[in-house]
C-alpha positions as CSV (number, residue, x, y, z in Angstrom):
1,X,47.2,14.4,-41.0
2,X,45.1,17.7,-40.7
3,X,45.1,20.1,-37.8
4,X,41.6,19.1,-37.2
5,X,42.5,15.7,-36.9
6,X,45.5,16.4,-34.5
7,X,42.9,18.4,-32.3
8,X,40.5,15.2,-32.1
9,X,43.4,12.9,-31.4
10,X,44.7,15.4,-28.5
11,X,41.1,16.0,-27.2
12,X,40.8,11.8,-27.6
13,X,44.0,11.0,-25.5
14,X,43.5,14.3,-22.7
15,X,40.3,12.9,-22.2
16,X,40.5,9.3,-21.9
17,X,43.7,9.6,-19.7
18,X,41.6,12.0,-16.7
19,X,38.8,9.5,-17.0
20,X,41.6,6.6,-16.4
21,X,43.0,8.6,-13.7
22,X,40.2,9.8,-11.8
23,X,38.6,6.4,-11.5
24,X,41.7,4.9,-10.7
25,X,42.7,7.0,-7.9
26,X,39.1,7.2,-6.6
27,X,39.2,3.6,-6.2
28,X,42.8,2.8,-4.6
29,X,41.5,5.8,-1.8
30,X,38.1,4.8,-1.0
31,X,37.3,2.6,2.1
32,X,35.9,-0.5,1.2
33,X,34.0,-3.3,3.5
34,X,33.8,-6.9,2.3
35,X,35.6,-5.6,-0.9
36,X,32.7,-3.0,-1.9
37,X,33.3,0.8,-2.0
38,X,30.8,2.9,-0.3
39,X,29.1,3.6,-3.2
40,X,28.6,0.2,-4.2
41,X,27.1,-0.4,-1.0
42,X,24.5,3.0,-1.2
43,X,23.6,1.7,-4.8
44,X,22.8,-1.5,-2.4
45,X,21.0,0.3,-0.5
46,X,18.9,2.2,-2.9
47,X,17.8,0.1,-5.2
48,X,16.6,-2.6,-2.5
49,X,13.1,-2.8,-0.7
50,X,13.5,-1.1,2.7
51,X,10.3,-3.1,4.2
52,X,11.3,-6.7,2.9
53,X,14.4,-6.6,1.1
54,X,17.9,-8.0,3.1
55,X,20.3,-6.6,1.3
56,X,19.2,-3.0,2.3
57,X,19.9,-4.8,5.9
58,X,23.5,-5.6,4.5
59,X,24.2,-2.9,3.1
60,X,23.3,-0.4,6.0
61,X,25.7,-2.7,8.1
62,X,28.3,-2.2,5.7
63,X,27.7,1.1,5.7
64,X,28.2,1.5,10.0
65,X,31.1,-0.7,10.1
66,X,33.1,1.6,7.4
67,X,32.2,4.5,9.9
68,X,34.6,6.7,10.6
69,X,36.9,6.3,7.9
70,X,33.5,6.8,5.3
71,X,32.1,9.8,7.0
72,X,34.5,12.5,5.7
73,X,34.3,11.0,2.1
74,X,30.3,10.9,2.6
75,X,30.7,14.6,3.8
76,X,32.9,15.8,1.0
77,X,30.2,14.2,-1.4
78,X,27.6,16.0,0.1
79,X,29.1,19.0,-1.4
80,X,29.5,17.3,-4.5
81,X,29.5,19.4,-7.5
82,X,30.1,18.8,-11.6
83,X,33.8,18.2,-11.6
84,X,35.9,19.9,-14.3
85,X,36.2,16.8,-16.5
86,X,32.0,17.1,-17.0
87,X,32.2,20.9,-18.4
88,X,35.3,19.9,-20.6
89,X,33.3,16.8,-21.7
90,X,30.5,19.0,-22.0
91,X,32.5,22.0,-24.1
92,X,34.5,19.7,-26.2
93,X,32.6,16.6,-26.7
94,X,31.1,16.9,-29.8
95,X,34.4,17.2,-31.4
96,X,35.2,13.7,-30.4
97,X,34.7,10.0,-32.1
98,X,30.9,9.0,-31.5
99,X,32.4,5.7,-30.2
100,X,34.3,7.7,-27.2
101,X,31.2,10.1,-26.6
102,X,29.4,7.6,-24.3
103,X,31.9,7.3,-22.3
104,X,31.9,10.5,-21.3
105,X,30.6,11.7,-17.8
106,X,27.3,13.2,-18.3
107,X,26.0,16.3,-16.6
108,X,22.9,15.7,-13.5
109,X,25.1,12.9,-11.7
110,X,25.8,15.5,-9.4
111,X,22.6,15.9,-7.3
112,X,22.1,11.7,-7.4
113,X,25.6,11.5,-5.8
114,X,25.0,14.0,-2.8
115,X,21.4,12.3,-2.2
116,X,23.2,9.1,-2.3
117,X,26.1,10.5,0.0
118,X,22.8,11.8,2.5
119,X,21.3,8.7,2.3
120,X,24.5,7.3,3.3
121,X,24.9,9.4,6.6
122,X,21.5,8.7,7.4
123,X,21.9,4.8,7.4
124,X,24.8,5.1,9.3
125,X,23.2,7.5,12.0
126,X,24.7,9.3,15.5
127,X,28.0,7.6,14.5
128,X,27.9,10.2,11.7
129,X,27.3,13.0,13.6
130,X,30.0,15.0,12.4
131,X,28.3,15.7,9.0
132,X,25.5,17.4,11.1
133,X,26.4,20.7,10.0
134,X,27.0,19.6,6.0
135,X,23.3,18.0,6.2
136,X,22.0,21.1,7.4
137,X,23.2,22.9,4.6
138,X,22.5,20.5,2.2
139,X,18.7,21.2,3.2
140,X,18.8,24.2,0.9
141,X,19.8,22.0,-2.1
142,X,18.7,23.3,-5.3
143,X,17.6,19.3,-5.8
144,X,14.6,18.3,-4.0
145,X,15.5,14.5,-3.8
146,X,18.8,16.1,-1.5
147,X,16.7,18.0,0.5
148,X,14.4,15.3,1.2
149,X,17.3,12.7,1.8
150,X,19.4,15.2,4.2
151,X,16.1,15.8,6.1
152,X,15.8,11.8,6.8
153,X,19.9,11.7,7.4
154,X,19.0,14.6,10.4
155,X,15.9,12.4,11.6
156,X,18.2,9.5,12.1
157,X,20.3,11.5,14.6
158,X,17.6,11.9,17.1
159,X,18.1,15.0,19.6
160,X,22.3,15.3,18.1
161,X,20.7,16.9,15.2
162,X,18.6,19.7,18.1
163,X,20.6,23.1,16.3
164,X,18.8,21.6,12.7
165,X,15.2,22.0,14.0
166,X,14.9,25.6,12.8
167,X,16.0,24.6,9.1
168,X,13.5,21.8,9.1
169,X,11.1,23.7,10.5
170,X,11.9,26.1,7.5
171,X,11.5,23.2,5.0
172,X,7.9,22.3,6.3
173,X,6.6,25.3,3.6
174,X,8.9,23.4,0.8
175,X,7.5,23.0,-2.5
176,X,8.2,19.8,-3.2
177,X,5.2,17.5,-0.7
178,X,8.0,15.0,-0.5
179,X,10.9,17.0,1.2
180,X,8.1,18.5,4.0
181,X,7.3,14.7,4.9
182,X,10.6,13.9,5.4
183,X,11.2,17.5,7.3
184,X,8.3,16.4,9.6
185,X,9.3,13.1,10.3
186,X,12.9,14.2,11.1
187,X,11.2,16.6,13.5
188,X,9.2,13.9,15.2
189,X,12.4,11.8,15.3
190,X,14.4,14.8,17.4
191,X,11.9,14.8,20.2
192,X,11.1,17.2,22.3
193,X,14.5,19.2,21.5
194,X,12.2,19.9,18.5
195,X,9.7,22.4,20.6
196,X,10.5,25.4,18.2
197,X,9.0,24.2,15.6
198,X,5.3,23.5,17.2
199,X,4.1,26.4,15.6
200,X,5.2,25.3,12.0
201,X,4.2,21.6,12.6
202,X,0.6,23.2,13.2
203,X,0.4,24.9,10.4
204,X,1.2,21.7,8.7
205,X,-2.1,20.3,10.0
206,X,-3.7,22.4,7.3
207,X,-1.3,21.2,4.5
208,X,-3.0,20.2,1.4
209,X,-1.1,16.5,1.2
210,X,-3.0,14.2,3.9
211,X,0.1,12.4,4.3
212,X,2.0,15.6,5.8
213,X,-1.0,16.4,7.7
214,X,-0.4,13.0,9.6
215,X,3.0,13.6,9.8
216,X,2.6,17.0,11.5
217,X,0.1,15.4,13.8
218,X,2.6,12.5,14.9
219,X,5.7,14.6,15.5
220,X,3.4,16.7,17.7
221,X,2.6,14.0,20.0
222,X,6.8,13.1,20.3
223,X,7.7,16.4,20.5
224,X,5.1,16.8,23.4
225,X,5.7,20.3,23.8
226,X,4.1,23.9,24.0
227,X,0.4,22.1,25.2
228,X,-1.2,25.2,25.1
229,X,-0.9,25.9,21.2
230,X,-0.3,22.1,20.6
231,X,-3.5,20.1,21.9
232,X,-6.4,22.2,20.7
233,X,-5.1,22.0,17.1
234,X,-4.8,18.3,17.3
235,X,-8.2,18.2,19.0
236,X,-9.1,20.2,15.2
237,X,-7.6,17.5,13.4
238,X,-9.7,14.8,14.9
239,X,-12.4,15.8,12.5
240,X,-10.0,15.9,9.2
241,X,-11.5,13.9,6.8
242,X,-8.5,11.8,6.4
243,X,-8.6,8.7,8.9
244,X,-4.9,8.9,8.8
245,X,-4.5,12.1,10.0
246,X,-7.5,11.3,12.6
247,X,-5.7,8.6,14.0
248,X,-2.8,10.3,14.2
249,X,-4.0,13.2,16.2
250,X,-5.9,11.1,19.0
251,X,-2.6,9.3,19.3
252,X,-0.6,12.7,19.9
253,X,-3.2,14.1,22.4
254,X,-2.7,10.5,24.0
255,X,1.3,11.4,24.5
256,X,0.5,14.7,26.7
257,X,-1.5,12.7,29.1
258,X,-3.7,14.7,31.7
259,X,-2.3,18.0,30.4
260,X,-5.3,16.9,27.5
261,X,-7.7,16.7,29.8
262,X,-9.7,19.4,27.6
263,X,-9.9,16.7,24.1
264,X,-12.1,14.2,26.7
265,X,-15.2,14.6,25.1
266,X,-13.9,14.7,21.1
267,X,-11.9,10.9,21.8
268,X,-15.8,10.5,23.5
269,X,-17.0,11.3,19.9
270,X,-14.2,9.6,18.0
271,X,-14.9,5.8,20.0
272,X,-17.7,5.9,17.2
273,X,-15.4,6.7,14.3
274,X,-15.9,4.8,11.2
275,X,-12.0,4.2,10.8
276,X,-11.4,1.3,13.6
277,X,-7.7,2.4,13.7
278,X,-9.3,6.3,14.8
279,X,-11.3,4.1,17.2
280,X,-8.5,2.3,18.6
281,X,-6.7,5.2,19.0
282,X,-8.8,7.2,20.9
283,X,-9.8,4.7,23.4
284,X,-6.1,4.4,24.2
285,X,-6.0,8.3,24.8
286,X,-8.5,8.8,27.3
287,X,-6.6,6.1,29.0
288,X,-3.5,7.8,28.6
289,X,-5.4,10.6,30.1
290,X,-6.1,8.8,33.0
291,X,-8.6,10.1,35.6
292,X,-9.6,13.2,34.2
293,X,-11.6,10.7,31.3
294,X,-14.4,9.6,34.2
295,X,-16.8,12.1,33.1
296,X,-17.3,9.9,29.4
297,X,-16.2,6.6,31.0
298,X,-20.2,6.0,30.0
299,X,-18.9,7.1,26.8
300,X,-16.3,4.0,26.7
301,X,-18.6,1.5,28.3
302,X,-21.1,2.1,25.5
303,X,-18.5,1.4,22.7
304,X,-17.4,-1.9,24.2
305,X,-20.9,-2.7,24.4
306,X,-21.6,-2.4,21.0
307,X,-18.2,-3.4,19.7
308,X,-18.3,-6.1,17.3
309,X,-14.6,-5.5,16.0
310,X,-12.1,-6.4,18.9
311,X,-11.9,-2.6,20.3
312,X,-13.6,-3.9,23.5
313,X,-10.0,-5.1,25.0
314,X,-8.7,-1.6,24.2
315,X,-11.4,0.1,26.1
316,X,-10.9,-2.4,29.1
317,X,-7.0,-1.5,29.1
318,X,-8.5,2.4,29.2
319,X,-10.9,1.9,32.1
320,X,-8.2,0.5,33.8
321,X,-5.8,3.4,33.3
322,X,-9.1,5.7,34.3
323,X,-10.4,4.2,37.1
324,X,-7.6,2.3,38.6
325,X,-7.6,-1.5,39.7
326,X,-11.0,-2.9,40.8
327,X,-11.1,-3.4,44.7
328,X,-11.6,-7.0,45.2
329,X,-13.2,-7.2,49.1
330,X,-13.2,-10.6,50.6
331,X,-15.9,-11.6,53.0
332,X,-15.4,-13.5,56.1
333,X,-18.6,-16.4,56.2
């Protein structure tokens, strides 16, 4: 037997023993519920259809009931880098049979396990709020789907994750459209702990991606913060050309009630909308506005005259809100 040949064998046996060994301890250490591992429950919870399918139900379950004992495993993954077998594999495995070569670890798993470790933390939620500060700095991710992923984990914590607000606020000028609708949305889902970044959400009403347009516009409204720069840009985005974002808008002006008393005559304009969600939406804000919308109440009664798609109950719930309970006098005959 040649040198060369020892080398392969060597290389053969050093490398299939660390892949044995890795796997083996990874397994006897992880938690498991119902006899899955975490990450056969994230792969669950992937790869299923959040809107319809069940198992994404199940698996986010899972997910909560391994809490706490998962969290510091989810956090450490979160940091997750190629481990040393991958750059070995990667140096020295050409020299190997072909037959052992796929069996290697391949380089990019990586980034797909710390999204899938974020995605974890999010499904499990405030219980998880010790990896606060490991989301925060996986926001800076080199991989986008990370960023995005860490930025929905974040949203899921509601006002715990209050110190992240400045980092998401950061992420709203990403360069990926899909990491600054999750930044928004998490921003929405903090609340009003989420004030400082009103002025970055309104420059996100100008964003070139209607979707993050609409986002902005709806975390406004649940921030409900900082009126004064807040409701005259949303009052702007009633005329965007995309209903969404429309819609959007009169809903947030809706949230900061009579301080909006100024958008009264826009909603006015937007009760003829061609969207019938904008429509909808904008009769509820003037109700929300309460009082202060009596100078276009003819405004209101005009649209529920000439309503022929079922907005009419929508204005009477806002006439009601406007002009309180009718007076009902009795007579005595």
């Amino acid at each position: 037997m040649n040198s060369g040949t020892n080398r392969q064998v060597v290389l053969t046996v050093l490398l299939a023993g660390s892949l044995a060994g890795i796997f083996l301890f990874s397994q006897r250490h992880e938690p498991r519920y119902e006899g899955k591992t975490w990450r056969q429950w994230i792969t669950q919870l992937r790869n299923g259809d959040e809107n319809e399918d069940p198992r994404v139900n199940r698996a986010t379950i899972a997910l909560q009931q391994m809490t706490p004992s998962s969290v510091p495993i989810l956090i450490r993954e979160l940091r997750h880098r190629e481990p040393v077998l991958v750059r070995l594999s990667a140096r020295y495995g050409s020299h190997l049979p072909p037959i052992w070569r796929r069996w290697l670890p391949q380089a990019g798993e990586a980034p797909v396990i710390r999204a899938a470790a974020a995605d974890a933390l999010g499904a499990i939620g405030p219980p998880a709020k010790l990896a606060i500060p490991s989301l925060r700095t996986a926001l800076l991710d080199e991989a986008e789907l990370v960023r995005a992923n860490a930025a929905v984990a974040l949203g899921r914590m509601g006002p715990l994750a209050r110190d992240a607000v400045p980092s998401l606020a950061f992420l709203l000028g990403d360069s990926e459209s899909q990491v600054r609708i999750s930044a928004a949305n998490a921003l929405g889902k903090i609340g009003p702990d989420g004030r400082r970044a009103a002025a970055s959400l309104v420059k996100s009403l100008n964003d070139p991606v209607p979707l993050i347009r609409a986002s902005a516009a709806s975390a406004l409204g649940k921030i409900n913060s900082v009126p004064w720069l807040v409701i005259p840009a949303l009052i702007g985005a009633l005329k965007n050309s995309d209903e969404f974002v429309r819609s959007s808008a009169a809903r947030s002006i809706g949230r900061f009630g009579a301080q909006a008393g100024q958008a009264t005559s826009v909603l006015a304009s937007a009760l003829t909308d061609p969207s019938y969600p904008v429509r909808i939406c904008a009769a509820e804000a003037l109700g929300e506005i309460g009082p202060l919308s009596k100078p276009v109440v003819p405004a209101l009664i005009e649209a529920q005259r000439n309503d022929h798609a079922g907005l009419g109950r929508f204005i009477a719930a806002a006439l009601r809100k406007i002009e309180g309970p009718l007076e009902i006098v009795v007579v005595d005959e």
